[in-house]
C-alpha positions in Angstrom: -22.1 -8.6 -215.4 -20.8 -9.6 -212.1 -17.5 -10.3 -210.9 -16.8 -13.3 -209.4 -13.3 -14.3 -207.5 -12.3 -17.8 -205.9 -9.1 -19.8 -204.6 -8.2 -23.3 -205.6 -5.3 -25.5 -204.5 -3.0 -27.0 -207.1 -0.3 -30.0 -206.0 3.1 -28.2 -205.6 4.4 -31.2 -208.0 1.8 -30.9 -210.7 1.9 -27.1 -211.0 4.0 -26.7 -214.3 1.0 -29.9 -215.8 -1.4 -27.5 -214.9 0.0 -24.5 -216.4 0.5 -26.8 -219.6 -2.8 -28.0 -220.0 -4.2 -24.3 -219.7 -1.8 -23.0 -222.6 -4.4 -23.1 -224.0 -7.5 -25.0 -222.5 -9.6 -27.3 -224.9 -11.5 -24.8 -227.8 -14.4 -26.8 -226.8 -14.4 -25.5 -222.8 -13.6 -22.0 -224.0 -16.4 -22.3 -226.3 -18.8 -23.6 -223.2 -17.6 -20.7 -221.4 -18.7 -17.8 -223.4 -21.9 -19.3 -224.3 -22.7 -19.8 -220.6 -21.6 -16.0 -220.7 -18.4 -16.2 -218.8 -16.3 -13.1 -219.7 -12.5 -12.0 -218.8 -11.5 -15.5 -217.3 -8.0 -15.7 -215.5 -6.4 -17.7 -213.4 -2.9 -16.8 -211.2 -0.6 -18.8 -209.4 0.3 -17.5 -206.1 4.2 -17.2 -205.0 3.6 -20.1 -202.6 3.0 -22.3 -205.5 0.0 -24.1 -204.8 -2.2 -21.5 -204.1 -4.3 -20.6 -207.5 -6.9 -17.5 -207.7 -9.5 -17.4 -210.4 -11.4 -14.6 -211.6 -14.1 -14.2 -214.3 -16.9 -12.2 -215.1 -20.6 -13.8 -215.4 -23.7 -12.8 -216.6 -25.5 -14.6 -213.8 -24.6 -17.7 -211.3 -27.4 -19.5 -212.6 -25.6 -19.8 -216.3 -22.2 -20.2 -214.1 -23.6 -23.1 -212.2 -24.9 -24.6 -215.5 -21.4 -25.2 -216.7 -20.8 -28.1 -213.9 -24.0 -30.1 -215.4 -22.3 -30.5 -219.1 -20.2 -33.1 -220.2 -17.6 -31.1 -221.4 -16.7 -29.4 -217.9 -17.2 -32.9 -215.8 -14.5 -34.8 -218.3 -12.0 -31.5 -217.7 -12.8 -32.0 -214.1 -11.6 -35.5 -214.2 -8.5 -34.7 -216.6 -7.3 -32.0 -214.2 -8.5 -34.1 -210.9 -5.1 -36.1 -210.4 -3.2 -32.4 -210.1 -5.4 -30.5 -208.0 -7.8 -30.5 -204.5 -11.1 -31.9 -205.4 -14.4 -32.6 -204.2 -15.6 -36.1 -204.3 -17.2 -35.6 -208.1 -14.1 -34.2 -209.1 -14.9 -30.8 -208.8 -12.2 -28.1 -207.8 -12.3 -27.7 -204.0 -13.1 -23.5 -204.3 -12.8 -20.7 -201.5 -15.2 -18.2 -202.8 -14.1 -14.6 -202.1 -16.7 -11.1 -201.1 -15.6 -8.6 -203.2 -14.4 -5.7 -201.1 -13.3 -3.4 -203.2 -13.6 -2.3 -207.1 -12.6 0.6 -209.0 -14.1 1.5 -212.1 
């Protein structure tokens, strides 16, 4: 399993849309998760509001770069598009972060 960690940017006005429409994501992108073996999937809000960091455990980045090629994740990418930073195919804009440290 590896451990993967990223920042995203949320709109400071569209933060409490984007907490709603997490509580609880579609069954159907959960579903697309696990079978693409993402594990332990969170998501935090920073105190500044915009600032969002992701973490999730993978079985490989192979299966986690699989996930952007389905329809199910590129019509969540456009759903969540109007409240977030995006890349021109509606991606989130990521920061990917080096893992530094890790207890176990």
């Amino acid at each position: 399993m590896q451990r993967k960690a990223f920042i995203l940017q949320v709109y400071p006005d569209k933060v409490a849309e984007y907490v709603s429409r997490h509580n609880p994501i579609w069954p159907e992108l959960a579903t697309l998760l696990r079978e693409h073996g993402v594990s332990n999937y969170s998501i935090h809000l920073a105190d500044d509001n915009t600032t969002l960091f992701g973490y999730a455990e993978i079985e490989s980045e192979e299966r986690w770069a699989a996930i952007a090629t389905t329809e199910v994740c590129r019509r969540w990418w456009e759903s969540m598009a109007p409240l977030m930073r995006t890349n021109e195919d509606n991606s989130p804009e990521t920061r990917s972060l080096r893992e530094v440290f890790h207890l176990t």
